[in-house]
C-alpha positions in Angstrom: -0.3 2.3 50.8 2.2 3.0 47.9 4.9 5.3 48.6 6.2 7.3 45.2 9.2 9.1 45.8 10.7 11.9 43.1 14.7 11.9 42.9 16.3 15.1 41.5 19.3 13.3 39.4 22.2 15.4 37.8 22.5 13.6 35.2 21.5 10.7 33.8 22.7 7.6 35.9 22.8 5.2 33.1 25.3 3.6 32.4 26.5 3.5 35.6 30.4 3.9 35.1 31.4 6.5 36.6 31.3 7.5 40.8 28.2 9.7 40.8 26.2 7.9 38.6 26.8 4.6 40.4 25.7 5.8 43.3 22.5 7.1 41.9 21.5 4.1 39.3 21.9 1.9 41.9 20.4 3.7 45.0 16.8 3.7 42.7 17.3 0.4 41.7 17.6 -0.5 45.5 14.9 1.7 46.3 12.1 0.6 43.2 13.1 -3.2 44.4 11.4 -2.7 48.1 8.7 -1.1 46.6 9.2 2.7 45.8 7.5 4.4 43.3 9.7 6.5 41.8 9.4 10.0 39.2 13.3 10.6 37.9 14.0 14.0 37.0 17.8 14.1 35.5 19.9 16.6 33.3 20.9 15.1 30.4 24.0 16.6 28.5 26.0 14.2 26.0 25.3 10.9 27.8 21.5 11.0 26.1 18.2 8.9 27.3 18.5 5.5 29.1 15.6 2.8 28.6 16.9 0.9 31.1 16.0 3.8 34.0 12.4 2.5 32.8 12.3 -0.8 34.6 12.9 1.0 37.7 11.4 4.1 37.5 7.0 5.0 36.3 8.2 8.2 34.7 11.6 9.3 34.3 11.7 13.2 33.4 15.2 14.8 31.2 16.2 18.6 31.0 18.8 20.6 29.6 21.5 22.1 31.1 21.7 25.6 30.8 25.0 25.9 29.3 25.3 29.6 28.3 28.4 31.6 29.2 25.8 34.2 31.5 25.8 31.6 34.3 29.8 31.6 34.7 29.3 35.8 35.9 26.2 34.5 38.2 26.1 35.2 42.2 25.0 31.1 42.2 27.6 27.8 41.1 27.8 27.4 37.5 26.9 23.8 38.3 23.7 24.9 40.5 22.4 27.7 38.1 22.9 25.6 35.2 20.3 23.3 37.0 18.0 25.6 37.3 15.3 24.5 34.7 11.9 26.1 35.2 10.2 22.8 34.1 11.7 21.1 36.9 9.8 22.8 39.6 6.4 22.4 37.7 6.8 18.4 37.7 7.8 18.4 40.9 4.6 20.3 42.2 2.0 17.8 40.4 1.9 16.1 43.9 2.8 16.0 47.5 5.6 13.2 47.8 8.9 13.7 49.2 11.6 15.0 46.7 15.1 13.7 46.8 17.9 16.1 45.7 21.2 14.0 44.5 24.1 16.7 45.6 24.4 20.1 46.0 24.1 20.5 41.5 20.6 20.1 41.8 19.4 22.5 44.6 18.2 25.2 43.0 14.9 25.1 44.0 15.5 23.1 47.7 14.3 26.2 49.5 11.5 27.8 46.4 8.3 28.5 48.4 6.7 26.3 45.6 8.2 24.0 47.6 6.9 24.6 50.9 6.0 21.8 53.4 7.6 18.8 50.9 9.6 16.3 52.4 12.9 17.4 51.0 15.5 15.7 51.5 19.6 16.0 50.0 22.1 13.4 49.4 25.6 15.3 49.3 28.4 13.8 47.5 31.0 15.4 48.6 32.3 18.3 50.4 31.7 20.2 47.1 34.2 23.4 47.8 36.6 20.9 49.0 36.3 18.9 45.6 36.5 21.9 43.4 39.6 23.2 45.3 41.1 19.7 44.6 40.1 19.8 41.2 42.2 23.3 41.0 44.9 22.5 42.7 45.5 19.6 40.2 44.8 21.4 36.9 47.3 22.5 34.5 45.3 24.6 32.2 45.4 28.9 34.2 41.4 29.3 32.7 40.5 26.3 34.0 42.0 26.6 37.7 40.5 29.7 38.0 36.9 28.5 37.0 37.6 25.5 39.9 38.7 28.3 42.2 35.9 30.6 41.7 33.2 27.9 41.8 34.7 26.7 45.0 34.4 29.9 46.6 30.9 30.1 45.2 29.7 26.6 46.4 31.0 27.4 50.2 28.5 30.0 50.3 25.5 28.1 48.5 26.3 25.2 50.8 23.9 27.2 53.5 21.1 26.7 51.5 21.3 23.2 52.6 20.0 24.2 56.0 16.6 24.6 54.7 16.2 20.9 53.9 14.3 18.3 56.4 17.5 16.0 56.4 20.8 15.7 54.8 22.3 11.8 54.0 25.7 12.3 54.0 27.9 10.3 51.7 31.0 9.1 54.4 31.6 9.9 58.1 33.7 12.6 57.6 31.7 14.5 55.4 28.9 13.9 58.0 30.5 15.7 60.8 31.1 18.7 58.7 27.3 19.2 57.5 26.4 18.9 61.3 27.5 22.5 61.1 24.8 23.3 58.4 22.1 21.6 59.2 21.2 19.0 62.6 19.6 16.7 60.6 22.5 14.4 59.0 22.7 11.1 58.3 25.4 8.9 57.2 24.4 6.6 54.4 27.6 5.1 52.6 28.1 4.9 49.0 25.6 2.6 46.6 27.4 0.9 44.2 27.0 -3.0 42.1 28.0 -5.1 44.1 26.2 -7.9 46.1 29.1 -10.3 47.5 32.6 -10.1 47.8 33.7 -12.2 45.0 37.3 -12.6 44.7 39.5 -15.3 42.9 41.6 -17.6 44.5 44.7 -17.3 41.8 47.5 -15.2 42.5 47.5 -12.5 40.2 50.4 -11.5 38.1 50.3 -7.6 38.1 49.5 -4.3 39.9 47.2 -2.2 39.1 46.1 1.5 39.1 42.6 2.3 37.7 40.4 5.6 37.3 39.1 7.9 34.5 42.2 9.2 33.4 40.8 12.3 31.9 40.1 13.6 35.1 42.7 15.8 36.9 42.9 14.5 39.8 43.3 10.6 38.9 46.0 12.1 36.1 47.9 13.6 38.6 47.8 10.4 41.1 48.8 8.1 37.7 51.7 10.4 37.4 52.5 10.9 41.0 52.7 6.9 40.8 54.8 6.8 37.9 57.4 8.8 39.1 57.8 8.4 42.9 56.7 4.6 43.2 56.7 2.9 40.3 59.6 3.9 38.2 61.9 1.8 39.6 60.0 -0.8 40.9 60.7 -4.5 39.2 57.0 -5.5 39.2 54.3 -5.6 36.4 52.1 -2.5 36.3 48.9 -2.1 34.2 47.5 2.1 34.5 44.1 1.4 33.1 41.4 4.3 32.2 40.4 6.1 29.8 41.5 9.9 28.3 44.8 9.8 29.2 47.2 12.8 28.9 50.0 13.1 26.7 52.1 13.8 29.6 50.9 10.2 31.3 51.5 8.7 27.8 54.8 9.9 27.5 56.4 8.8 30.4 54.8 5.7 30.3 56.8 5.2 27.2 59.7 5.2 28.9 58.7 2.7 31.4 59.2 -0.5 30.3 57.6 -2.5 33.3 54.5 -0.5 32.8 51.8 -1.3 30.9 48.7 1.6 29.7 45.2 0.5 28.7 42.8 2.9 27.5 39.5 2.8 26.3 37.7 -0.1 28.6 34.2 -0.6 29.7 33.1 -1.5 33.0 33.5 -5.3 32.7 36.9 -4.6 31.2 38.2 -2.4 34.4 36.2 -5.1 36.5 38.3 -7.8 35.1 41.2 -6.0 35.5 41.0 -5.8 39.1 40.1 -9.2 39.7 43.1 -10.4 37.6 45.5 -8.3 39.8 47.5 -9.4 42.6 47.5 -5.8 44.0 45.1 -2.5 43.4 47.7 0.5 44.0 45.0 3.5 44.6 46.5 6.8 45.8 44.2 10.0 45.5 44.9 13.1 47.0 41.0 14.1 47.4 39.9 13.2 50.5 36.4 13.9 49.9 33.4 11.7 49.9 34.0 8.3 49.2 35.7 6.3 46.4 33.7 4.2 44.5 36.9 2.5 42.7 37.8 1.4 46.3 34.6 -0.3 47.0 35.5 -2.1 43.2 39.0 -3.1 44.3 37.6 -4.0 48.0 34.6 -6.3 46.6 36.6 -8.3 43.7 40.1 -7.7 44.2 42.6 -9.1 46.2 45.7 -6.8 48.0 44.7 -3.1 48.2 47.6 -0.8 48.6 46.2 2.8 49.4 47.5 6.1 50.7 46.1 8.1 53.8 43.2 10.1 52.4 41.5 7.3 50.3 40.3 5.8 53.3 40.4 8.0 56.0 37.3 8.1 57.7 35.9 5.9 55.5 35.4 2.9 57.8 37.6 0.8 54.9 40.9 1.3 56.8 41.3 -2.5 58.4 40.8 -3.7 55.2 43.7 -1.8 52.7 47.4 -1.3 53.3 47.8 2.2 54.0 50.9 4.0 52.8 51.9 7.3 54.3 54.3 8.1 51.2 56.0 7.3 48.1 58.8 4.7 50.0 56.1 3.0 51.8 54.1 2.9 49.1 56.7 0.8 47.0 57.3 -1.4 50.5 54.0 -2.4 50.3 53.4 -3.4 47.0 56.6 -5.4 46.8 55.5 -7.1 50.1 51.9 -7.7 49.1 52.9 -8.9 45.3 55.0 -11.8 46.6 52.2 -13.0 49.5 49.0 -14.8 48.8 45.6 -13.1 50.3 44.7 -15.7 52.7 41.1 -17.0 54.1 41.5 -13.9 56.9 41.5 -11.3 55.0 38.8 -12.7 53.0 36.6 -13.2 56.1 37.3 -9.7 57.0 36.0 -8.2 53.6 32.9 -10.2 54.2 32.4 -9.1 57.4 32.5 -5.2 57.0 31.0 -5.0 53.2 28.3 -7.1 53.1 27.0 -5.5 56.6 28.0 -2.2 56.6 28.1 -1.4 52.8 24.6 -3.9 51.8 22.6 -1.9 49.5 19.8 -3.4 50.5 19.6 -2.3 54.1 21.0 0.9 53.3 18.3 1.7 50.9 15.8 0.6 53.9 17.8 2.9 55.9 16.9 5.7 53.2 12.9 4.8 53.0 12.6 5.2 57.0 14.1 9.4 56.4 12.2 9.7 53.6 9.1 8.4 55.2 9.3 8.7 58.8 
């Protein structure tokens, strides 16, 4: 019997470049591959329709956001409310197959008596009140840190509508233990993402590098952390790559002669990038979720030099060099730039990503709580 599946996306997953959307694009491709029929229903707001979602989904479905100013004053999260499209709920009632929800953004209608004895099931992300407290704590702009801070107070309360769905799938460990308190029914189901094989080369690389969308707060403030507790003195080749960077980021890398910026890359750019370098420097100070730039640096590039909270309780900590500061940091990388990454470490990768992070047995793993 065909099994058809609706996923709740929000927003639309292609091109896959960026951590969300990765996990998304290729969680349905994973999932149409065995077999799944799948209805995609996705907010679309400046990234416009993908064709390609058509090879892998029979009908794929896009709304608008509801952008207006009224939502910021609402009892709900700006980024639930906004979701909240009426036409939404009626596709999703033209039949009796389970329902998907990708993050907190698009539960709106989890618990809407519409709704009523659907499989309904919720992928979470991230912590999301953690996130947006992050996101606060590293913005410079007063409107915007207070948006953050209000929407993080407003996503710890929503987060107790999650206990009205059949199961959550939890994104990392960590963030599985803390919906245990919401709702019994968590699984942990690590991060989707492009790769198949660990594929690294056998050159030794002649740079470091730190990569991540630079427009983003919180990868701004690790680039500039980097720059001016690590790196600044540091006699080894540095490449910051991302896009949107800040004119504070670009004005100190000015003055920094061993470091290089590039801006304005694709995906197979960035990919190349981190396969060309000897070492991937990636700090964050968000320990929420999992990184998807990790999982890129862990399946095609060689050293990975990481601070505490980028793999804690991620299951990835054998396999980087943890720093627990700036000083070690700068150990590290000197130490790892100067060595080769030898057939053990290789062998190690292997063993933990291609078992423990296959997309195709994790989307299995996802069909058998959908359809139990």
């Amino acid at each position: 019997m065909e099994k058809h599946l609706h996923i709740v996306a929000f927003d639309v997953p292609f091109p896959a470049n960026y951590g969300g959307a990765i996990d998304v694009f290729y969680k349905l491709k994973n999932l149409s591959e065995l077999g799944l029929k799948i209805t995609l229903h996705c907010f679309e707001y400046g990234r416009g329709e993908a064709s390609e979602l058509t090879k892998y989904c029979q009908k794929v479905y896009y709304y608008k956001r509801q952008n207006s100013r009224q939502s910021l004053f609402k009892f709900s999260p700006f980024i639930v409310v906004s979701r909240s499209n009426e036409q939404l709920l009626d596709n999703l009632c033209v039949d009796q197959s389970p329902i998907l929800f990708e993050g907190l953004h698009c539960c709106y209608f989890l618990n809407h008596e519409r709704l009523k004895g659907r499989r309904r099931i919720v992928r979470t992300h991230n912590v999301e009140h953690d996130y947006y407290k992050h996101l606060a704590a590293a913005e410079s702009s007063i409107f915007k840190r207070f948006y953050f801070e209000l929407e993080a107070s407003k996503l710890k309360a929503f987060e107790q509508e999650l206990g009205g769905a059949d199961a959550l799938v939890a994104i990392s460990p960590a963030d599985t233990v803390h919906f245990k308190s919401i709702n019994p029914e968590v699984f942990h189901i690590t991060a989707f993402h492009a790769y198949s094989r660990v594929s690294i080369r056998p050159e030794k690389g002649k740079f470091c590098l730190y990569h991540g969308s630079l427009g983003i707060g919180e990868n701004n403030k690790a680039a500039i952390w980097l720059v001016d507790e690590v790196l600044k003195d540091l006699d080894v080749p540095v490449i910051i790559a991302g896009n949107n960077p800040s004119r504070l980021l670009k004005s100190k890398l000015a003055q920094a002669q061993q470091i290089t910026l590039k801006s304005e890359l694709d995906s197979n750019e960035i990919n190349g990038l981190i396969q060309e370098a000897q070492v991937n420097i990636l700090p964050t100070f968000q320990s929420t979720g999992i990184k998807l730039k990790l999982l890129a640096a862990l399946y095609n590039g060689k050293h990975c030099v990481v601070n505490t909270p980028m793999v804690e309780n991620t299951g990835l900590e054998s396999l980087c060099s943890i720093a627990t500061n700036a000083q070690e940091m700068k150990q590290l990388i000197i130490e790892k730039f100067q060595s080769e990454f030898d057939k053990k470490e290789l062998e190690e990768r292997k063993n933990i990503l291609e078992k423990e992070f296959d997309n195709r047995v994790n989307a299995q793993k996802l069909i058998q709580i959908l359809f139990p």
